[in-house]
C-alpha positions as CSV (number, residue, x, y, z in Angstrom):
1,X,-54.5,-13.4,128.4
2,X,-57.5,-11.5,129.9
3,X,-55.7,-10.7,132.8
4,X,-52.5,-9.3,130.6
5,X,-54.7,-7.1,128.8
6,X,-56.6,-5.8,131.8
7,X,-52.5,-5.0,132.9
8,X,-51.6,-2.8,129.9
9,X,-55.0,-0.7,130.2
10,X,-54.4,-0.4,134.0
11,X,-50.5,0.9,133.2
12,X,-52.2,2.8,130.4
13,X,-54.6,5.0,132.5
14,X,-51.7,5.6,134.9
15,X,-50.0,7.1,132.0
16,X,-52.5,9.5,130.7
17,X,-53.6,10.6,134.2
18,X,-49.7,11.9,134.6
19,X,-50.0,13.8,131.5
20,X,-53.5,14.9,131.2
21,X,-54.2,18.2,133.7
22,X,-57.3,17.8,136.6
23,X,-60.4,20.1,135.3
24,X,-60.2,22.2,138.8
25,X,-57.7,24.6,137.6
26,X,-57.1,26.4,133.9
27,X,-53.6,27.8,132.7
28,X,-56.1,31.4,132.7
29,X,-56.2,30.9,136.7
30,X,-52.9,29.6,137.2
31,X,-52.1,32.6,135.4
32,X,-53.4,35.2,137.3
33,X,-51.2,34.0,140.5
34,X,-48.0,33.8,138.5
35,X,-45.2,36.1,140.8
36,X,-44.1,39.0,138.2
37,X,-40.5,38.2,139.7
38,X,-41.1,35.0,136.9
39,X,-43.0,37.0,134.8
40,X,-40.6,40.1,134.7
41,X,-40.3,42.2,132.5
42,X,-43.8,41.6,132.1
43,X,-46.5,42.8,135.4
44,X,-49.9,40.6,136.2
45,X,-51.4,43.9,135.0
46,X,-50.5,43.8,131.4
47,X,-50.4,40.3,130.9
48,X,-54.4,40.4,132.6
49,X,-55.2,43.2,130.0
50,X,-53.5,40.6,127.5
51,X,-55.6,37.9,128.4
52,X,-59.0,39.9,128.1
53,X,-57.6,40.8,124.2
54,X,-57.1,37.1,123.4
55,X,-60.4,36.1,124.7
56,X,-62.3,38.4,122.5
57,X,-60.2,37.5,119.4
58,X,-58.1,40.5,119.2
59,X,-55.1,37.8,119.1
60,X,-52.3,40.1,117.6
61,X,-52.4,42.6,120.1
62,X,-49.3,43.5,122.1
63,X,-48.5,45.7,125.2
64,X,-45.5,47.3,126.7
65,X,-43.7,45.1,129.2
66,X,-41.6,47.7,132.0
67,X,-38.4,48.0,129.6
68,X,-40.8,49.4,126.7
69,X,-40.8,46.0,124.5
70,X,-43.1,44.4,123.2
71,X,-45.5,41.6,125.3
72,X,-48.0,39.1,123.4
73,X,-49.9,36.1,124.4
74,X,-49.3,33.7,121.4
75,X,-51.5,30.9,122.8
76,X,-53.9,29.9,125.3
77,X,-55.4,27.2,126.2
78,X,-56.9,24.7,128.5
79,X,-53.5,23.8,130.5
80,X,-50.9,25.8,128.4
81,X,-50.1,29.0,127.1
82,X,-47.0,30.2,125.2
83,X,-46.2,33.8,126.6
84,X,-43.8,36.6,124.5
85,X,-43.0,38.2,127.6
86,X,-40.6,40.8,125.2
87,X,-38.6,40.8,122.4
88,X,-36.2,38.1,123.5
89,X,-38.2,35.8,125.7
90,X,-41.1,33.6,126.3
91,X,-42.5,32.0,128.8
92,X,-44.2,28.3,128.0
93,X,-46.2,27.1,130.7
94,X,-48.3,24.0,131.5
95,X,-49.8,22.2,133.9
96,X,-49.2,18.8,134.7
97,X,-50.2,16.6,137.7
98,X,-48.3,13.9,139.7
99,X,-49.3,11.6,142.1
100,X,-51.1,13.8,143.9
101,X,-50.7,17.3,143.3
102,X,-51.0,19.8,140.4
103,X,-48.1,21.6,139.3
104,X,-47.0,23.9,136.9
105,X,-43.9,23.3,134.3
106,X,-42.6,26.8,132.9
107,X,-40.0,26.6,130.1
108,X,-38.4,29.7,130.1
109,X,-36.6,30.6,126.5
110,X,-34.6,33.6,125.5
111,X,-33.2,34.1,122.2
112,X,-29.8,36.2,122.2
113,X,-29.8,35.2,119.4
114,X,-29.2,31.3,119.7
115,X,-32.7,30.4,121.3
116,X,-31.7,28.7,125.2
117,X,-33.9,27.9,127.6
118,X,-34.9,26.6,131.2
119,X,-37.0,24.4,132.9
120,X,-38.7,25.1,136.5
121,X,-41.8,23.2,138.0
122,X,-43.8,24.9,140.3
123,X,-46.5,23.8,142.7
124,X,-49.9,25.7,143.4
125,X,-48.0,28.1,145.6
126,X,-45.3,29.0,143.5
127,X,-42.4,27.4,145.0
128,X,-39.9,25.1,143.2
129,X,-40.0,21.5,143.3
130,X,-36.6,20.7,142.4
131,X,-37.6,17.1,142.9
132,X,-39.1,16.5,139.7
133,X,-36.7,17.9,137.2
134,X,-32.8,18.6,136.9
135,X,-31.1,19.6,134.6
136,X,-28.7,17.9,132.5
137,X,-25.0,17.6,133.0
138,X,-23.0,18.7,130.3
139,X,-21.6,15.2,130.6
140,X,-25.4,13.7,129.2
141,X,-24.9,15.7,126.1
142,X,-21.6,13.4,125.3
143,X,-21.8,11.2,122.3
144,X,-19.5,8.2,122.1
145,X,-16.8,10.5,120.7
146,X,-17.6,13.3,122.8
147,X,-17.2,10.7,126.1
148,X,-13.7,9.9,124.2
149,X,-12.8,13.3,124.4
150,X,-14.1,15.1,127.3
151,X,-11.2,17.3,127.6
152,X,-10.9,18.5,124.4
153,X,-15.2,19.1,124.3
154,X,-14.8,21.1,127.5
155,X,-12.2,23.1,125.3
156,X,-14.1,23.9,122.6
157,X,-17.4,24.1,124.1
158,X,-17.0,26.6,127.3
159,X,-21.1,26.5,127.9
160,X,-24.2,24.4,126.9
161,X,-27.3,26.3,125.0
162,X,-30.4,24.1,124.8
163,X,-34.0,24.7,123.7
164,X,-36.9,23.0,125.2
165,X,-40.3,21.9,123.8
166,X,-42.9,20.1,125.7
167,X,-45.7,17.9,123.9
168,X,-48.2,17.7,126.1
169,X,-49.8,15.6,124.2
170,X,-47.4,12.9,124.8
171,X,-45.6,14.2,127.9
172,X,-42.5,14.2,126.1
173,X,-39.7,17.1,126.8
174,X,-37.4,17.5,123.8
175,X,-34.1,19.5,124.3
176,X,-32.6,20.4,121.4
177,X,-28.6,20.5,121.1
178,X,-28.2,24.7,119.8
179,X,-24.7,25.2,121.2
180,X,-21.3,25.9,118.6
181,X,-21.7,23.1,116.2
182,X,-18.8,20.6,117.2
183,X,-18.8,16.6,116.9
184,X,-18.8,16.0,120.5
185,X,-22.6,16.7,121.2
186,X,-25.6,15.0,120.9
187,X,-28.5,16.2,119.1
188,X,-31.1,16.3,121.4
189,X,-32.1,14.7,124.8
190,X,-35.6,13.6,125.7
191,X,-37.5,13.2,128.9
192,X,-41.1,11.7,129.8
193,X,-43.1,13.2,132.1
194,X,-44.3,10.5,135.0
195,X,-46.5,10.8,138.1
196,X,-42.8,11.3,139.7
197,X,-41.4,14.0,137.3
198,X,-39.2,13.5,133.7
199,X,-37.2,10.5,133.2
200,X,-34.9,10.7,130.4
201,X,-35.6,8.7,127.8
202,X,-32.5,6.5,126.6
203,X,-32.3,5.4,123.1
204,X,-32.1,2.4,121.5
């Protein structure tokens, strides 16, 4: 029994050290080496004048991003930050760690107006790891009718729109079903995050 226990605490720890972030690095210094081509429209400069705002409480200050809209950092914190990089986007970001490494998950949403967004994971320099996430099919949205009907969903439905929330709390992405209601779709599809990347999660 002892030794059962001593098992779950072990798998446990594992578990939490996927999700919770080393104390080397803060989303404020990731941050500040984010490439404006991801934070476009948005420049390092404004969102660095942003950040200086935010830390001395003037929270609901915005700035111009380069197409004259308006930039805002909603929240910052320890390992995230949610970013209104202009009137139709945001930028969610978070770090997370695998095996060995630190990287950084970026969920990128536009709303025009149906909110849709994108996932990329980054390591420390910036560069894709294509490894650890991909995308969903449009065939992992079926339902059991939907997988009945594939030809008439592909019909109806010419393109996929998805929104995505992380808890980091859990390590749980959610994607949530915003494409033309239909009865072919699921809902939403969820992933864990692991010390190898998200899994989808498969309900019971």
């Amino acid at each position: 029994m002892l030794r059962v226990i001593r098992t779950l605490l072990a798998t446990a720890a594992v578990f939490i050290a996927a999700v919770v972030v080393r104390a080397d690095i803060t989303a404020k210094d990731a941050l500040r080496t984010m490439p404006d081509s991801i934070l476009e429209p948005l420049t390092q400069k404004v969102l660095s004048d942003l950040t200086e705002y935010y830390e001395a409480s003037q929270r609901e200050k915005t700035m111009e991003n380069s197409l004259g809209g308006e930039a805002k950092i909603l929240t910052l914190e320890a390992s995230h930050a949610l970013i209104r990089t202009g009137t139709a986007r945001t930028l969610t970001f978070d770090i997370l760690t695998t095996k060995s490494d630190t990287v950084y998950a970026v969920i990128e949403t536009f709303e025009t107006p149906v909110k849709d967004s994108r996932l990329t994971i980054y390591n420390k320099k910036w560069e894709p790891q294509l490894k650890l996430w991909k995308e969903p099919k449009s065939k992992d949205w079926l339902n059991p009718y939907g997988r009945k009907h594939r030809s008439a969903f592909e019909q109806d439905v010419p393109y996929i729109l998805a929104e995505y929330s992380f808890d980091s709390a859990t390590g749980i992405l959610t994607l949530t079903n915003r494409s033309k209601e239909n009865d072919y779709m699921l809902a939403q599809l969820r992933y864990q995050w692991t010390p190898k990347g998200f899994k989808f999660i498969k309900d019971d």
